[in-house]
N, CA, C and O atoms as a DFTB+ gen file, in Angstrom:
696 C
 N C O
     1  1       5.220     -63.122      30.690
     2  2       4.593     -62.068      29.963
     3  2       5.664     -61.165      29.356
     4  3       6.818     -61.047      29.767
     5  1       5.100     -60.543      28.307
     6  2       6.596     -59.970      26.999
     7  2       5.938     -58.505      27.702
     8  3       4.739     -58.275      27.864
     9  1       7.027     -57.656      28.041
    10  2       6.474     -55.889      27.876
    11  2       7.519     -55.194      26.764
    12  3       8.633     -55.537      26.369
    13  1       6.619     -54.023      26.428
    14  2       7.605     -53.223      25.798
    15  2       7.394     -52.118      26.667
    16  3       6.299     -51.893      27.182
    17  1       8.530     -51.338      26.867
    18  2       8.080     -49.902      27.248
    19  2       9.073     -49.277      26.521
    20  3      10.145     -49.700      26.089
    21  1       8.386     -47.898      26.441
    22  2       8.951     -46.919      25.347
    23  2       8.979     -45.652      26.371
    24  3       8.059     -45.283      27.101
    25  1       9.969     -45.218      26.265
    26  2      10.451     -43.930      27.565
    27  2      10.407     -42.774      26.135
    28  3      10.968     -42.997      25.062
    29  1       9.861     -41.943      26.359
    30  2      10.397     -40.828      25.311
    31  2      10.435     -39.565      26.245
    32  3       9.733     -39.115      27.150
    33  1      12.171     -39.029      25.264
    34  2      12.481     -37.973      26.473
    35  2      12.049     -36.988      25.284
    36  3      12.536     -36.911      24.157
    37  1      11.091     -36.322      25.802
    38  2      10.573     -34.628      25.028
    39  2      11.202     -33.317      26.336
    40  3      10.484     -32.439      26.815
    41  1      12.461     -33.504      26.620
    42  2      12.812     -32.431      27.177
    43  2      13.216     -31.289      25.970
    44  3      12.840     -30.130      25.795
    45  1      14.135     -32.148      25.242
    46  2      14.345     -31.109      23.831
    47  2      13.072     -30.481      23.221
    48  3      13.136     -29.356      22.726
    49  1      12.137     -31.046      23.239
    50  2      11.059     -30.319      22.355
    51  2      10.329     -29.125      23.181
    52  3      10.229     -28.008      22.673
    53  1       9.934     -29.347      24.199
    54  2       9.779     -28.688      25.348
    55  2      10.336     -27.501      25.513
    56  3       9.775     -26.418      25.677
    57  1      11.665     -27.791      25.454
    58  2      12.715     -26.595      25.389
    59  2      12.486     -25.580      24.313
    60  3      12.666     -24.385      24.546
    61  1      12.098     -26.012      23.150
    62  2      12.120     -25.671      21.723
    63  2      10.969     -24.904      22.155
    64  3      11.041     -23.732      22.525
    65  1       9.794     -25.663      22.094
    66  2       7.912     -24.936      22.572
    67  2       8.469     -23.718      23.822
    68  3       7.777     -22.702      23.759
    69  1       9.321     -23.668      24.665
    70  2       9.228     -22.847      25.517
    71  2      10.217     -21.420      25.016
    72  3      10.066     -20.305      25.516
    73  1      11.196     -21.737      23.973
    74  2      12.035     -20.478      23.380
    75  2      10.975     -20.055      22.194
    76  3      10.950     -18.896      21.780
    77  1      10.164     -21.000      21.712
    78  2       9.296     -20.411      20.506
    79  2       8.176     -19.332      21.544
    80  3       7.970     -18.137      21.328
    81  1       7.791     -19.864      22.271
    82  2       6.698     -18.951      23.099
    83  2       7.522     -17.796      23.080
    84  3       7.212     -17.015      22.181
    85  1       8.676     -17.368      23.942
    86  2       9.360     -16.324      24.286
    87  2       9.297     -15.283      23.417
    88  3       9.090     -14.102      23.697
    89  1       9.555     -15.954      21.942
    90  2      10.047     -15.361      20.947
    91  2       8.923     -15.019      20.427
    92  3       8.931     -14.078      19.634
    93  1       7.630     -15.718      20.751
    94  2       6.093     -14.795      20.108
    95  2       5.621     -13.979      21.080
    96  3       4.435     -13.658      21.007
    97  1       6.322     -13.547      22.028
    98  2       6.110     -12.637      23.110
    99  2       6.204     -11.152      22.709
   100  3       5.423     -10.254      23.021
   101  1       7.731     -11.043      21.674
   102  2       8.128      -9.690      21.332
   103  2       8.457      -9.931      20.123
   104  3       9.668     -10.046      19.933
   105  1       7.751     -10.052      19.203
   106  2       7.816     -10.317      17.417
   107  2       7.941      -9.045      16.748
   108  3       7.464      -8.860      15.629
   109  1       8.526      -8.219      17.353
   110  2       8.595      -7.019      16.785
   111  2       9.724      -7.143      15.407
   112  3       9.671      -6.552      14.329
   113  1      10.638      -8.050      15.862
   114  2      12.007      -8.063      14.711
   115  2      10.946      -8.521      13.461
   116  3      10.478      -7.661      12.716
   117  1      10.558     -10.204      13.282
   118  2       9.829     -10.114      12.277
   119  2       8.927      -9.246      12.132
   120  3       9.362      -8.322      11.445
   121  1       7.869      -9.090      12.449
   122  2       6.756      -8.053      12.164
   123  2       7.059      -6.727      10.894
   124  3       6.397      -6.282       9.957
   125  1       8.956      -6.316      11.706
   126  2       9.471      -5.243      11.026
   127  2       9.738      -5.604       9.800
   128  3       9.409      -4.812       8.917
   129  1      10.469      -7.019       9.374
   130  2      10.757      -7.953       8.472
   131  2       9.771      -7.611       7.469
   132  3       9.985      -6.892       6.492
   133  1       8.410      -8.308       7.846
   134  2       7.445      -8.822       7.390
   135  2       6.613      -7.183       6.314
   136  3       5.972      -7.030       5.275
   137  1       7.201      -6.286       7.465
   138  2       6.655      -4.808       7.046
   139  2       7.720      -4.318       5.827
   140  3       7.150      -3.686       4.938
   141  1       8.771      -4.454       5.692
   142  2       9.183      -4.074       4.396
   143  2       9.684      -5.035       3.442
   144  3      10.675      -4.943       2.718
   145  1       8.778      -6.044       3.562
   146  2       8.261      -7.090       2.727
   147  2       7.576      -6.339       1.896
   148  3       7.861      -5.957       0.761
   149  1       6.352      -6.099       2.761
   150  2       4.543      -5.144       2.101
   151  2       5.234      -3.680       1.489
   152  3       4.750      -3.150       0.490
   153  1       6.175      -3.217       2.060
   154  2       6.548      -1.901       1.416
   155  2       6.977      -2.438      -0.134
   156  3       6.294      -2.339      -1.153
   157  1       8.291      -3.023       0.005
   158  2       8.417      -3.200      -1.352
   159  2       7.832      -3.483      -2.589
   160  3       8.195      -3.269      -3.746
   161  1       6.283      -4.315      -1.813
   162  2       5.559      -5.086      -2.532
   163  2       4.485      -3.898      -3.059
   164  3       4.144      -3.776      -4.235
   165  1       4.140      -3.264      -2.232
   166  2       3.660      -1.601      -2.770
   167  2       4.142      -1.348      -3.526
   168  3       3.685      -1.648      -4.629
   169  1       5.710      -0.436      -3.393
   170  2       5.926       0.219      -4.677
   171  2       6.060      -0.642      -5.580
   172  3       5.840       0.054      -6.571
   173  1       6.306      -1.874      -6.036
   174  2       6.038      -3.057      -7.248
   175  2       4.973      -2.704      -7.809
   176  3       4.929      -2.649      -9.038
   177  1       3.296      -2.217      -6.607
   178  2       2.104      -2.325      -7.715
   179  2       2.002      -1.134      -8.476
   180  3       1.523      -0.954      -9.595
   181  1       2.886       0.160      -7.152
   182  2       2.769       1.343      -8.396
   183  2       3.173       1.329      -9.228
   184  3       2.505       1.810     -10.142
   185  1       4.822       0.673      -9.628
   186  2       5.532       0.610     -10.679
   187  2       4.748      -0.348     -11.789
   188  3       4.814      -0.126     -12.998
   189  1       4.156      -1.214     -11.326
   190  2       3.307      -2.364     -12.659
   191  2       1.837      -1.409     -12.898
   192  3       1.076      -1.856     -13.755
   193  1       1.423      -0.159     -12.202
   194  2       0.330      -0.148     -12.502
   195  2      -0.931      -0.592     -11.893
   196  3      -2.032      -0.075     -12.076
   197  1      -0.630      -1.712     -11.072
   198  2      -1.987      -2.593     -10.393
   199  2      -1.182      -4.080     -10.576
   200  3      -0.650      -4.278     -11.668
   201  1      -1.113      -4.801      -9.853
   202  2      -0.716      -6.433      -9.795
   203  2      -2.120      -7.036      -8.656
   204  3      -2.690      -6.283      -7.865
   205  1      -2.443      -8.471      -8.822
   206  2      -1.907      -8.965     -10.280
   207  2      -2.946      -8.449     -11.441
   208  3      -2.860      -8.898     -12.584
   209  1      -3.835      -7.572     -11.110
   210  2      -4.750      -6.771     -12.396
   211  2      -4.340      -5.469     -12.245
   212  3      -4.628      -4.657     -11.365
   213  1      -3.452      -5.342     -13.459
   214  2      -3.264      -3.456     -13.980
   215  2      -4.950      -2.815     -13.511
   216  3      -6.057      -3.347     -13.597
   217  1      -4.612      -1.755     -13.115
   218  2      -5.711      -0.564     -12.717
   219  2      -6.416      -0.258     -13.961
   220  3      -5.755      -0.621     -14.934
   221  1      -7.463       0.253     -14.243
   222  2      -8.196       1.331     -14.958
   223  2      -7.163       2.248     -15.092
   224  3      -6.561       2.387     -14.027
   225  1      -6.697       2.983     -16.077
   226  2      -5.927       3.946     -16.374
   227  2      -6.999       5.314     -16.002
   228  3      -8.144       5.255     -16.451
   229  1      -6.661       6.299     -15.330
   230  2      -6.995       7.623     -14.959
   231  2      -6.642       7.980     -17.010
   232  3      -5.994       7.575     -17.975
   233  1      -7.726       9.090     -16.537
   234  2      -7.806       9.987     -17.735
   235  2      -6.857      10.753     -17.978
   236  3      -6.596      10.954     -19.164
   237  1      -5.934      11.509     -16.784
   238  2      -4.600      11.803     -17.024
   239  2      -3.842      11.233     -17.589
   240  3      -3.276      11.925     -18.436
   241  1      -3.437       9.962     -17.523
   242  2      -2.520       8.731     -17.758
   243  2      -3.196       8.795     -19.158
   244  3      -2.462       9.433     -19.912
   245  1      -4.218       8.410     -19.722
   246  2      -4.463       7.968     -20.729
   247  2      -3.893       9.092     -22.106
   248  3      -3.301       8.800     -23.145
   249  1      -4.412      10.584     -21.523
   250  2      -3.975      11.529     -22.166
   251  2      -2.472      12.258     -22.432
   252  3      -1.972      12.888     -23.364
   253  1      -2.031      11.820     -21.091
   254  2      -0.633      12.727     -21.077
   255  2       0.324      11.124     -21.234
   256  3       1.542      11.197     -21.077
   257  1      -0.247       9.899     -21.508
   258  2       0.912       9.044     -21.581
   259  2       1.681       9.115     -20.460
   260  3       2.877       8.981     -20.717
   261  1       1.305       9.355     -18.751
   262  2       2.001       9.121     -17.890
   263  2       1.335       7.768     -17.472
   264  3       0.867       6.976     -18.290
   265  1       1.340       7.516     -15.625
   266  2       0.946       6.511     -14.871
   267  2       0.185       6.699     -14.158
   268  3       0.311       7.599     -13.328
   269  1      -1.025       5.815     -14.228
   270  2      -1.968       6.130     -12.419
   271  2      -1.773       5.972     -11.438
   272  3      -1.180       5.061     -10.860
   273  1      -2.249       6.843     -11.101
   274  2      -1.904       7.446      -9.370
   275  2       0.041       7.594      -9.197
   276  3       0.642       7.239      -8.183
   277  1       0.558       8.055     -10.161
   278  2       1.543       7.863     -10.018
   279  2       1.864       9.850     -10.768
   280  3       2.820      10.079     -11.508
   281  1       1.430      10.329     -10.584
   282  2       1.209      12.198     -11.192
   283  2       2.707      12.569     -10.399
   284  3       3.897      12.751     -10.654
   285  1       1.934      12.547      -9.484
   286  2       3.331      13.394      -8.687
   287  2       4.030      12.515      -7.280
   288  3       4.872      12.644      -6.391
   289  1       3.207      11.744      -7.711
   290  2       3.939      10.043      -6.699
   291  2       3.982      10.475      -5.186
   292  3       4.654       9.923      -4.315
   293  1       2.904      11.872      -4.978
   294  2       2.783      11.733      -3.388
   295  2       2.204      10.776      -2.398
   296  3       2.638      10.351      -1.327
   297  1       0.737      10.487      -3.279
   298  2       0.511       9.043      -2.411
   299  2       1.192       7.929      -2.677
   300  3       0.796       7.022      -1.944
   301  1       2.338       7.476      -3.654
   302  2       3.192       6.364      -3.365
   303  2       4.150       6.645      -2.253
   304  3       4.141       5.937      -1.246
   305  1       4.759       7.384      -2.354
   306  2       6.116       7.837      -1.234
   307  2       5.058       8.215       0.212
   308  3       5.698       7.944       1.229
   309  1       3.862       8.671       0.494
   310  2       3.423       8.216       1.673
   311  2       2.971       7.189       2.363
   312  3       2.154       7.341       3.271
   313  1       3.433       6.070       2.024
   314  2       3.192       4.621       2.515
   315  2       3.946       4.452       3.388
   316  3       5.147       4.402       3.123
   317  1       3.552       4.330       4.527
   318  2       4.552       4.232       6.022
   319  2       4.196       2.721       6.351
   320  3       3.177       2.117       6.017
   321  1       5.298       2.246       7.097
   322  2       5.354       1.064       8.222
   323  2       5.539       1.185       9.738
   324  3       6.573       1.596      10.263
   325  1       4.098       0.667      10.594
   326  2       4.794       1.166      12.153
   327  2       4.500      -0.698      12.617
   328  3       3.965      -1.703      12.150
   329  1       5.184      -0.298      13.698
   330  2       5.060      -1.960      14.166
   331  2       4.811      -1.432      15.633
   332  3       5.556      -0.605      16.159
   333  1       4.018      -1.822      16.075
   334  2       3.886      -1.297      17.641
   335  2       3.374      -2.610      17.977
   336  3       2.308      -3.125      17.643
   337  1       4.406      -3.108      18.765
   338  2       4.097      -4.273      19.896
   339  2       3.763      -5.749      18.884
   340  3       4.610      -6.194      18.109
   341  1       2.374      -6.376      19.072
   342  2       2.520      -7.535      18.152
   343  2       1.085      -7.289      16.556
   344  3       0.167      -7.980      16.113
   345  1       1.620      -6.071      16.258
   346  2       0.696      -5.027      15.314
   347  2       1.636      -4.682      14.233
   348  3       2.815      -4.352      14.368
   349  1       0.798      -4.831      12.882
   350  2       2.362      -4.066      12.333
   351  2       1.306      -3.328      11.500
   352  3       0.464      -4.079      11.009
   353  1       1.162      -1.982      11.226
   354  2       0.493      -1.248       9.945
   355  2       0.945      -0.820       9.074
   356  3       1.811       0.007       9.360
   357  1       0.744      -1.015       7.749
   358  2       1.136      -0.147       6.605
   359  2       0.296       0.671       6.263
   360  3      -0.813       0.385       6.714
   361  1       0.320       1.564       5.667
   362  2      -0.908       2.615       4.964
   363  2      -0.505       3.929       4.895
   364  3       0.690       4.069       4.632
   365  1      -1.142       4.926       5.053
   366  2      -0.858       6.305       4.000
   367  2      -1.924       7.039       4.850
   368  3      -2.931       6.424       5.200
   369  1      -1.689       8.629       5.270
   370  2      -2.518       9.126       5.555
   371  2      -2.698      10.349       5.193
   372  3      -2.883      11.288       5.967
   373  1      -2.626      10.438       3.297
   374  2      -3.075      10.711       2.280
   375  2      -4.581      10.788       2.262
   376  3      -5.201       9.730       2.372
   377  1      -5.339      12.100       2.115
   378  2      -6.912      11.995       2.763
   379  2      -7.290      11.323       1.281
   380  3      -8.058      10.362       1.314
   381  1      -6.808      11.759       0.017
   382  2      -7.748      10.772      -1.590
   383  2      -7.456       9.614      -1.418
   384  3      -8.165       9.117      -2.294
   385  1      -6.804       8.542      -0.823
   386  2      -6.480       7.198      -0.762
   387  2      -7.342       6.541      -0.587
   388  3      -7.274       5.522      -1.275
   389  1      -8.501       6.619       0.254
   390  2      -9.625       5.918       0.644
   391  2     -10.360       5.497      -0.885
   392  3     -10.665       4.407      -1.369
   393  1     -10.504       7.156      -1.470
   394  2     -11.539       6.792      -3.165
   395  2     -10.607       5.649      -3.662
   396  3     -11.030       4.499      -3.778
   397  1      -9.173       6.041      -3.986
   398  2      -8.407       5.339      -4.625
   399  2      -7.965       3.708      -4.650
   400  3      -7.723       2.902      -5.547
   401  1      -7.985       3.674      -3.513
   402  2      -8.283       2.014      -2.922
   403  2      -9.371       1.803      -2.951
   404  3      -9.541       0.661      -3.376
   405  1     -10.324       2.314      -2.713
   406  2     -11.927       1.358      -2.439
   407  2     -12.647       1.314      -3.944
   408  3     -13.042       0.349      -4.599
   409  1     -12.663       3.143      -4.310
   410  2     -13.225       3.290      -5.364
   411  2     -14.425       3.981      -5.109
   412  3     -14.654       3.967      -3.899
   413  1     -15.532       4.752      -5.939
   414  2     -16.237       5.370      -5.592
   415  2     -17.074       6.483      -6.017
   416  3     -16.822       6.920      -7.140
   417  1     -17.823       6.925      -5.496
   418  2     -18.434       8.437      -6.435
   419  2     -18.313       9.503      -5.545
   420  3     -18.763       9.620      -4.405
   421  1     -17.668      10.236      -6.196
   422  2     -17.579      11.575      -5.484
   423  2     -18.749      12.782      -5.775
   424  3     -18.876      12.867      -6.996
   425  1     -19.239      13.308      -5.392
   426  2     -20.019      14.137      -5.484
   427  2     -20.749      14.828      -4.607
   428  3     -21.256      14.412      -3.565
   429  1     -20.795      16.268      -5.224
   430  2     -21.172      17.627      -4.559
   431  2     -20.451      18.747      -4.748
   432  3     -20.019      18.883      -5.893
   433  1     -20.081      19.942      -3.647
   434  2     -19.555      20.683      -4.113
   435  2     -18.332      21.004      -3.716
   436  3     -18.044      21.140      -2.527
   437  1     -17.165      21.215      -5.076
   438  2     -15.529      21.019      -4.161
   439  2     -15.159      22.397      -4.504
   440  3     -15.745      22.993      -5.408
   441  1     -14.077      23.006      -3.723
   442  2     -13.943      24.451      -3.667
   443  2     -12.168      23.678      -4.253
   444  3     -11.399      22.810      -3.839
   445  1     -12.230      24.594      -5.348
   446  2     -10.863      24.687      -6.375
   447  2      -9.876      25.840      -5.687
   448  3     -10.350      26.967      -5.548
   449  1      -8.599      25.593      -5.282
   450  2      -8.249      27.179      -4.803
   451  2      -7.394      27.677      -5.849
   452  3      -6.827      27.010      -6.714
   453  1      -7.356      29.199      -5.633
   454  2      -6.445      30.050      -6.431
   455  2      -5.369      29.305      -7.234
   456  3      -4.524      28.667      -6.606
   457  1      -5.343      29.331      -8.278
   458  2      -3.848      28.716      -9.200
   459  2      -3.370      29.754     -10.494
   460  3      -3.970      30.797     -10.752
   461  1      -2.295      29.308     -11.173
   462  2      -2.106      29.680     -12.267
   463  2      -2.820      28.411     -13.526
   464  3      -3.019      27.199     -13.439
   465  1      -2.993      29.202     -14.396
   466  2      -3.202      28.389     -15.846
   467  2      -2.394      28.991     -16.961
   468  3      -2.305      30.218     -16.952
   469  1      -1.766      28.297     -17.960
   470  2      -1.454      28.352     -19.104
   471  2      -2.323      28.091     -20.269
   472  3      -2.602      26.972     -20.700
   473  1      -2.860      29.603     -20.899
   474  2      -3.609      29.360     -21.934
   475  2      -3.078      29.717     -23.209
   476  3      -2.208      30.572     -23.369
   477  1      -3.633      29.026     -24.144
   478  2      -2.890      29.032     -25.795
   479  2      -4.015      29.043     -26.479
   480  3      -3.906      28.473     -27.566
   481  1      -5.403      29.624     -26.172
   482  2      -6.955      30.174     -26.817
   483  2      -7.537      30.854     -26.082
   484  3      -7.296      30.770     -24.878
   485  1      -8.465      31.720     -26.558
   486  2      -9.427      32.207     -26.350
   487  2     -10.485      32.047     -26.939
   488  3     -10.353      31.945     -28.159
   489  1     -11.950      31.954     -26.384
   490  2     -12.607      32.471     -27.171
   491  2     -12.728      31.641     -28.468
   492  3     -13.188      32.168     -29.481
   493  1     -12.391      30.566     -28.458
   494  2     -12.137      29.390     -29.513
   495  2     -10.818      29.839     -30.471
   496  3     -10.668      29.130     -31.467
   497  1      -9.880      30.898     -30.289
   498  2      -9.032      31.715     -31.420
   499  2      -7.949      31.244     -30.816
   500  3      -8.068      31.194     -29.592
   501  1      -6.599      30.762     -31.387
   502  2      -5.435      30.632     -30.893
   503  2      -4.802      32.148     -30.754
   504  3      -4.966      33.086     -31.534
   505  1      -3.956      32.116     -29.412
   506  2      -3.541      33.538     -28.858
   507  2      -1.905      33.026     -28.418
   508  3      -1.629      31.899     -28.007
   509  1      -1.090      33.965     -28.587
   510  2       0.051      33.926     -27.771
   511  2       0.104      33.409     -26.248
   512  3      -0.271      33.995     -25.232
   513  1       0.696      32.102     -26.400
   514  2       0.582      31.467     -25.308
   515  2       0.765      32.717     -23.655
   516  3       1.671      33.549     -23.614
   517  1      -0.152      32.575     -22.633
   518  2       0.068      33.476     -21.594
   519  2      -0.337      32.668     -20.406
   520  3      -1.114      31.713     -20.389
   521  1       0.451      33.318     -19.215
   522  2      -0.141      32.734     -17.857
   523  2      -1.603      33.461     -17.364
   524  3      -1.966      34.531     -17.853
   525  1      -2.190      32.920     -16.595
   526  2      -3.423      33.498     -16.162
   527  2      -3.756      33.129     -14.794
   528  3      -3.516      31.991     -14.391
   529  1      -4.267      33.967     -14.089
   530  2      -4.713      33.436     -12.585
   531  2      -5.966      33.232     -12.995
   532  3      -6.600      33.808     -13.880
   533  1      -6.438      31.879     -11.875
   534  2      -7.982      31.554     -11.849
   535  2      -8.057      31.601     -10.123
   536  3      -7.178      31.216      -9.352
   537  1      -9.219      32.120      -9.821
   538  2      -9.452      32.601      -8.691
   539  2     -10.086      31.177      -8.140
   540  3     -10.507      30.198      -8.757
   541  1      -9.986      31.450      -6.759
   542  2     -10.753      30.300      -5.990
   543  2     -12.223      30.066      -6.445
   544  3     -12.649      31.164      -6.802
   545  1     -12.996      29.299      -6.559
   546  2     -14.346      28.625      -6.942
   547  2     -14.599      27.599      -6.329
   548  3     -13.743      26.855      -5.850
   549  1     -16.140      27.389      -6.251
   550  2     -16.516      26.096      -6.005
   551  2     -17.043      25.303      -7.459
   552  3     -17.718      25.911      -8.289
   553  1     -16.814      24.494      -7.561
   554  2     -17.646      23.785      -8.528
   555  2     -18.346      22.647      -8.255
   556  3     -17.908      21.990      -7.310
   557  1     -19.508      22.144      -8.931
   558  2     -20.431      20.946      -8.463
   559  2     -20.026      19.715      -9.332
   560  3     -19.968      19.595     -10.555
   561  1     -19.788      18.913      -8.409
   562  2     -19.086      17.541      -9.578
   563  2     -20.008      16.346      -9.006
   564  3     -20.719      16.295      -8.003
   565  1     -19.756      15.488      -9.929
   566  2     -20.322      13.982      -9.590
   567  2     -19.538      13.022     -10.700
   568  3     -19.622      13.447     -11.852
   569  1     -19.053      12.227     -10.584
   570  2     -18.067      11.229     -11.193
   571  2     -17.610      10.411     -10.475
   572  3     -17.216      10.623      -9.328
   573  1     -17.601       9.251     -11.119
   574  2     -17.269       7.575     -10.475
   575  2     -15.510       7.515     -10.314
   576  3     -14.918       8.147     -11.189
   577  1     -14.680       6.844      -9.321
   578  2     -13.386       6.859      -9.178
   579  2     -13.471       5.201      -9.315
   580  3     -14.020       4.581      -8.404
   581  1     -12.953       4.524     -10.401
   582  2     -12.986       3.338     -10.211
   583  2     -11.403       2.585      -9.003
   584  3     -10.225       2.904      -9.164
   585  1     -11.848       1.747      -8.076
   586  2     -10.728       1.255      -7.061
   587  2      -9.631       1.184      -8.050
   588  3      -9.690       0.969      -9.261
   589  1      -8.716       1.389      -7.354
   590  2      -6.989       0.748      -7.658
   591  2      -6.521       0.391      -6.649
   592  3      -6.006       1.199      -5.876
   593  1      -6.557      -0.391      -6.498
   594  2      -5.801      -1.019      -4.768
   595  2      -4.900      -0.925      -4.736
   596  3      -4.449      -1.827      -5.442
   597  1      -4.076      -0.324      -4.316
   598  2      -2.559      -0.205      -3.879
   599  2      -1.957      -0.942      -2.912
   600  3      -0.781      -1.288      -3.018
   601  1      -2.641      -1.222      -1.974
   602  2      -2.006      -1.469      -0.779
   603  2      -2.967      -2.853      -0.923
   604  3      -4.058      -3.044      -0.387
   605  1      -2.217      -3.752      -1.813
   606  2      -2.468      -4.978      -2.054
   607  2      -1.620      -6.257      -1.429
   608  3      -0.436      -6.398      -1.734
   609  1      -2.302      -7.201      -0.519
   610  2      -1.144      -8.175      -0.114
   611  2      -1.147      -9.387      -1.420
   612  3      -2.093     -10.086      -1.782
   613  1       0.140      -9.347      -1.912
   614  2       0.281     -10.614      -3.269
   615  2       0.176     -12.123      -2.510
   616  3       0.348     -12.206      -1.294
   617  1      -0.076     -13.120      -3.212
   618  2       0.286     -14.296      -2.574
   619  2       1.737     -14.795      -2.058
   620  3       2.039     -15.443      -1.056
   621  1       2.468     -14.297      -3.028
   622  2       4.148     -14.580      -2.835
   623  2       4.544     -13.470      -1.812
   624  3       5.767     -13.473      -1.953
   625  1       4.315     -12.678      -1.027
   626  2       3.761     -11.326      -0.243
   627  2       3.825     -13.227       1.052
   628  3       4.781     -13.775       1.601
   629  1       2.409     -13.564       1.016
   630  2       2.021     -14.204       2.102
   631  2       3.388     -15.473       2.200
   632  3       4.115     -15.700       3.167
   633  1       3.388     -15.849       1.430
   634  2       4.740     -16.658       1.860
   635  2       6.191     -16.662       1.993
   636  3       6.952     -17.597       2.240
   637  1       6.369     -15.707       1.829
   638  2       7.542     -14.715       2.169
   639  2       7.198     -14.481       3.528
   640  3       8.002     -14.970       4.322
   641  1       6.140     -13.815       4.072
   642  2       6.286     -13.465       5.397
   643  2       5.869     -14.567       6.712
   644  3       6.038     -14.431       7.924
   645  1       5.201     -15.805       5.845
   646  2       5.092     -17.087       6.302
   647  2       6.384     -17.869       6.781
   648  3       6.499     -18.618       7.751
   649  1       7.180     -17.550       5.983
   650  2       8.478     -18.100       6.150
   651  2       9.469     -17.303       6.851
   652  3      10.455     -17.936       7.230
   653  1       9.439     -16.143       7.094
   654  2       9.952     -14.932       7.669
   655  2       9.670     -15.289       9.511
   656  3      10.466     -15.069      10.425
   657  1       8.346     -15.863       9.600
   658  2       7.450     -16.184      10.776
   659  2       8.460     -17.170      11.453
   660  3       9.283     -16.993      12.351
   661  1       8.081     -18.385      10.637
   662  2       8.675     -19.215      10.855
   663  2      10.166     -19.335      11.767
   664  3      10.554     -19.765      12.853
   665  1      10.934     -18.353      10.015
   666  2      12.209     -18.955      11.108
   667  2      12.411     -17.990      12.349
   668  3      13.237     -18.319      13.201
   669  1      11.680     -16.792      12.492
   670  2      11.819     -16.199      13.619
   671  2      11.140     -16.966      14.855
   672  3      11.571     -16.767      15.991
   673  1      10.230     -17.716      14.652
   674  2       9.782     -18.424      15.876
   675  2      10.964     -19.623      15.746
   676  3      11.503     -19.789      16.840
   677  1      11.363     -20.269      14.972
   678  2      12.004     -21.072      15.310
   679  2      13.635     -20.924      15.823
   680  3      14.632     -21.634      15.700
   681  1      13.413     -19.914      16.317
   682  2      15.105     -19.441      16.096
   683  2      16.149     -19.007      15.783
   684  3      17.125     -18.564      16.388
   685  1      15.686     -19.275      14.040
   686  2      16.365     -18.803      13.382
   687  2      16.741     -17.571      12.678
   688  3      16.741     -16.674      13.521
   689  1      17.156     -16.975      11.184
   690  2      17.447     -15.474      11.681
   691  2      16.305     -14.462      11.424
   692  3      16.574     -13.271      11.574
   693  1      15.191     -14.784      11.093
   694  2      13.669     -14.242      10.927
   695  2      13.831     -12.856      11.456
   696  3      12.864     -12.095      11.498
């Protein structure tokens, strides 16, 4: 009678499956990786506007020829990264972000506080340009905020941090 036998030594692989476990134990290095991946990839959508669909232009933007959501770039520069344990969050805790990402109707009544204004009429009459205080008010609004997603994951986003995964489970410098 003919035998074959086939011995296969899987100690090496074994070894490999047991340093990959270890290493998905405390993934904090990638995770961190993976997190200013998504940062960069943020400020990309503020700078394009919206990727991969440009935003609705705000009525500011449209008028003053600036950028949306980009006025005074406080909710871009509040985009934080925390990684706690095998968690990683990005986001903003910017209270208008919610309209701004989801989108929405606002309405009821919002209390305006004390400011200055620069006026250059009255009364329909052009006047020597002057400063003016406007006192605190409430006013009653209702108007649609169409979404701009900011905090968008791209596809090239997912394989970047696919591969980031990778070589950190495998060892390598992930």
């Amino acid at each position: 009678m003919v035998q074959i036998k086939y011995t296969i030594d899987d100690r090496a692989a074994r070894a490999s499956l047991k340093q990959a476990e270890r290493r998905l134990e405390h993934p904090e290095k990638a995770l961190k990786s993976c997190g200013l991946v998504l940062l960069r990839s943020i400020a990309k959508n503020f700078k394009a506007g919206g990727r991969p669909v440009r935003w609705h232009p705000s009525k500011r933007a449209r008028i003053s020829g600036g950028q949306t959501l980009v006025a005074t770039a406080r909710l871009m520069r509040s985009i934080s990264m925390r990684v706690l344990g095998k968690v990683i969050r990005v986001g903003t805790s910017v209270k208008y972000a919610a309209i701004h990402q989801f989108g929405g109707r606002i309405r009821g009544n919002v209390t305006v506080k004390q400011h200055y204004r620069f006026i250059m009429r009255a009364f329909g009459k052009p006047i020597a340009g002057r400063k003016v205080m406007v006192r605190q008010h409430t006013r009653n609004v209702d108007f649609y905020v169409p979404a701009r997603p900011f905090l968008k994951v791209q596809d090239s986003d997912r394989r970047v941090m696919t591969r980031i995964v990778a070589e950190y489970v495998s060892g390598g410098k992930g």
